[in-house]
C-alpha positions as CSV (number, residue, x, y, z in Angstrom):
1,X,-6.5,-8.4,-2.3
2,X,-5.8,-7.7,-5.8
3,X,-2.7,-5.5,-6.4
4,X,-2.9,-3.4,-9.3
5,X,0.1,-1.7,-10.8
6,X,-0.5,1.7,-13.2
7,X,2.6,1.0,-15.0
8,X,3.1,2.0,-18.7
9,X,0.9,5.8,-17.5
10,X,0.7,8.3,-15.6
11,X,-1.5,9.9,-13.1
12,X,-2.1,12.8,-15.2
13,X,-3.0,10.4,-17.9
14,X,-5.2,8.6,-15.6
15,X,-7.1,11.7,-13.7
16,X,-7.9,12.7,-17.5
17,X,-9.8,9.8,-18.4
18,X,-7.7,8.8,-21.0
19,X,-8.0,5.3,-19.4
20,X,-11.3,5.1,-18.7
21,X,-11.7,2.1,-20.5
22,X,-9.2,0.0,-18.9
23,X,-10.2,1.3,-15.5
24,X,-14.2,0.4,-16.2
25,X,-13.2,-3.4,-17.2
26,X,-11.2,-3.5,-14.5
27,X,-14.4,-2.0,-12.2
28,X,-16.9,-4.6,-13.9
29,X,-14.7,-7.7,-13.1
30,X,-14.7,-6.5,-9.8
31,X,-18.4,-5.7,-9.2
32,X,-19.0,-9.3,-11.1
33,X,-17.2,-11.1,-7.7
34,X,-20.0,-10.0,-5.8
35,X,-18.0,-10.0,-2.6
36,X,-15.4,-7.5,-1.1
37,X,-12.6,-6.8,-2.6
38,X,-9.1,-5.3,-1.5
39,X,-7.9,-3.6,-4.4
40,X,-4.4,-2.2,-4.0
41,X,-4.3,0.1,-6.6
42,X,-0.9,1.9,-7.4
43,X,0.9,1.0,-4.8
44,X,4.7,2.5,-3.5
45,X,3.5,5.6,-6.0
46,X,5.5,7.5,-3.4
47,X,8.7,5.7,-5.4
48,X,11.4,8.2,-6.6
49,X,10.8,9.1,-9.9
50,X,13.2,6.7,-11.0
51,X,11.4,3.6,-9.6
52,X,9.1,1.7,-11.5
53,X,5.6,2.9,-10.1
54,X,6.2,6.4,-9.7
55,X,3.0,7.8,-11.8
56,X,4.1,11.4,-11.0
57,X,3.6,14.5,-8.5
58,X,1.2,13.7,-5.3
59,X,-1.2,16.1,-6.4
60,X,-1.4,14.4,-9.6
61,X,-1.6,10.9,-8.2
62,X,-4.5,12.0,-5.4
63,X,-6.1,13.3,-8.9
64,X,-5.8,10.0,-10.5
65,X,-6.6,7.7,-7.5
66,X,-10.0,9.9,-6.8
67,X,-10.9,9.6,-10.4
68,X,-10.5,5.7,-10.1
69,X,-12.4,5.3,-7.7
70,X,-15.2,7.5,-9.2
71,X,-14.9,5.3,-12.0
72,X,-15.8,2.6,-9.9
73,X,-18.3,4.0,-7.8
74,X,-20.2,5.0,-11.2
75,X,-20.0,1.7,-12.8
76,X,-21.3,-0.1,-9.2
77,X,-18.5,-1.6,-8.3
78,X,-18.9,-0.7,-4.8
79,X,-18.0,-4.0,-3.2
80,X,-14.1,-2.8,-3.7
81,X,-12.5,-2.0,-0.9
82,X,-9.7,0.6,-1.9
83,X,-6.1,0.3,-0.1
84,X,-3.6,3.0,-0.1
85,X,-0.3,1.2,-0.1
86,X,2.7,3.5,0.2
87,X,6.7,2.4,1.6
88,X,6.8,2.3,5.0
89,X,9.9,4.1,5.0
90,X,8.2,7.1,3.5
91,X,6.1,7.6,6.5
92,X,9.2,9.0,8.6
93,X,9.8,11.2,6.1
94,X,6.5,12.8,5.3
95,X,6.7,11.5,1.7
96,X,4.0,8.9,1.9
97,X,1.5,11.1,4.0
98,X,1.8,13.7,0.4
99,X,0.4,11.4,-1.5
100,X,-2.8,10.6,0.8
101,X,-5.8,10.7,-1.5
102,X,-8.2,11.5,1.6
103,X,-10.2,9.6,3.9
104,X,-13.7,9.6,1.7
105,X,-11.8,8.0,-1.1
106,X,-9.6,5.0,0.8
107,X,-11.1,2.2,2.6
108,X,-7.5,0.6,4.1
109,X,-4.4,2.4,4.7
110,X,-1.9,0.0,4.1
111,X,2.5,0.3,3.7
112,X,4.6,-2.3,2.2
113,X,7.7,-2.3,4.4
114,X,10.6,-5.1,4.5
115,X,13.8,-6.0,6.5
116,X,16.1,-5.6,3.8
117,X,19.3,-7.6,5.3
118,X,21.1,-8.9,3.9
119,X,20.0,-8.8,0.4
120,X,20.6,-5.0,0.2
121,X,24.1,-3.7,0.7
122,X,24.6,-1.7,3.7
123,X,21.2,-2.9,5.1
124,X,20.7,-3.5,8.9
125,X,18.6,-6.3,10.9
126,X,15.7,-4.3,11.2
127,X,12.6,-5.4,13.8
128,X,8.9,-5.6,12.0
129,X,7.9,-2.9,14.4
130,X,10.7,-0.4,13.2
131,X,9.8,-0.9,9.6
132,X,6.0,-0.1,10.6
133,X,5.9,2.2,13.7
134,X,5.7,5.6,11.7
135,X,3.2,4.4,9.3
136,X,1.1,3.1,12.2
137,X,1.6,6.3,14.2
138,X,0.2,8.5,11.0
139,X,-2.5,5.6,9.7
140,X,-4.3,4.7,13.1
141,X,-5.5,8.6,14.0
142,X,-7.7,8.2,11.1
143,X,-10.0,5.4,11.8
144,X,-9.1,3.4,8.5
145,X,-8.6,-0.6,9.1
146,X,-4.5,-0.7,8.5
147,X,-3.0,-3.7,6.2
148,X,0.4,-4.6,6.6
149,X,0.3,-5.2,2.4
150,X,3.6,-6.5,1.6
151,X,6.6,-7.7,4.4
152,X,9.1,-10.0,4.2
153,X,12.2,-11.1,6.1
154,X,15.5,-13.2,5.0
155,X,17.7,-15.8,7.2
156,X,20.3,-13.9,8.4
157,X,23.3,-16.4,7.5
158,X,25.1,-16.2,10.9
159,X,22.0,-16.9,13.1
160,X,19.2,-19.4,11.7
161,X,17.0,-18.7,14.3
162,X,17.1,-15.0,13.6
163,X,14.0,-15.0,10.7
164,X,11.8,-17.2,13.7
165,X,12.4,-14.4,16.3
166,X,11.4,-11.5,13.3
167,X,8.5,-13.2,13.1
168,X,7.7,-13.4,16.9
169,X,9.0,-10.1,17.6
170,X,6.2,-9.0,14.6
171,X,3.4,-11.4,15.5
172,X,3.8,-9.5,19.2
173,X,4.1,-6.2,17.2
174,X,1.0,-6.6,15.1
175,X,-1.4,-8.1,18.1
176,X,-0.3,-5.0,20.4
177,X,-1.6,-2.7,17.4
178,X,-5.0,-3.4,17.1
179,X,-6.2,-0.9,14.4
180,X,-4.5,-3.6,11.9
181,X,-6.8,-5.8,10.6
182,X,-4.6,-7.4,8.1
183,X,-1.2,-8.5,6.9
184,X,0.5,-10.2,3.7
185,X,3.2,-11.7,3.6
């Protein structure tokens, strides 16, 4: 899976093909692998606007994300396998779901979701299957393979074995889930 960040643009930029030829190099390179390829384009767009990969509105993302992948599909680059990669925590929320290009133009519906403690203040132990219940319940109706794209976990400083039973509790999680097909950690 190749994650590819929009920064330093915008959607509206993008959807107007003013980077056309960034997007077609990137396309070729692709195609030239000759195998599938995850790409993970713009992930966490569904960022406030202050966060780093916010590219703007969702209409103007699902503009931008469906002119990508026309890009792609025009220079033959059809062995790339497009993931949607939102926060998981956007899914309770209805923020993620906004920015949904469609199902014609995303080939994996993935979330990057993380149990934050205790690197964020105020941040709870939080199970795998907490962080990724709401995606899964919106994601699986709609026949996609799912990717968990991006997790992680910490030690929890008063109880070592805490991080080995996360990852228990989420191998359990993920096998019990079958529409996903994939997960990085």
């Amino acid at each position: 899976m190749v994650s590819w960040t929009a920064r330093g643009t915008t959607a509206a930029a993008i959807a107007s093909g003013s980077q056309d030829a960034t997007i077609a190099r990137v396309a070729d390179a692709v195609k030239g692998l000759k195998s599938r390829v995850l790409v993970r384009f713009a992930y966490e767009m569904d960022q406030p606007k202050s966060g780093p990969r916010y590219l703007g509105s969702p209409s103007d993302f699902i503009a931008a994300w469906r002119h990508v992948y026309a890009v792609f599909q025009a220079r033959g680059a059809t062995n790339a396998r497009f993931v949607w990669a939102p926060i998981a925590a956007n899914f309770k929320n209805g923020v993620a779901q906004s920015f949904y290009p469609g199902n014609r133009y995303v080939d994996w519906i993935g979330a990057d979701g993380y149990n934050w403690y205790p690197a964020q203040a105020g941040s709870k132990w939080t199970p795998f299957g907490d962080i990724f219940s709401a995606f899964y319940a919106w994601a699986a109706p709609r026949g996609k393979a799912l990717i968990v794209a991006e997790t992680g976990v910490q030690e929890d400083p008063a109880d070592p074995a805490r991080k080995a039973a996360w990852f228990a509790d989420a191998a359990a999680w993920i096998h019990s889930h079958t529409a996903i097909r994939a997960v990085s950690y």
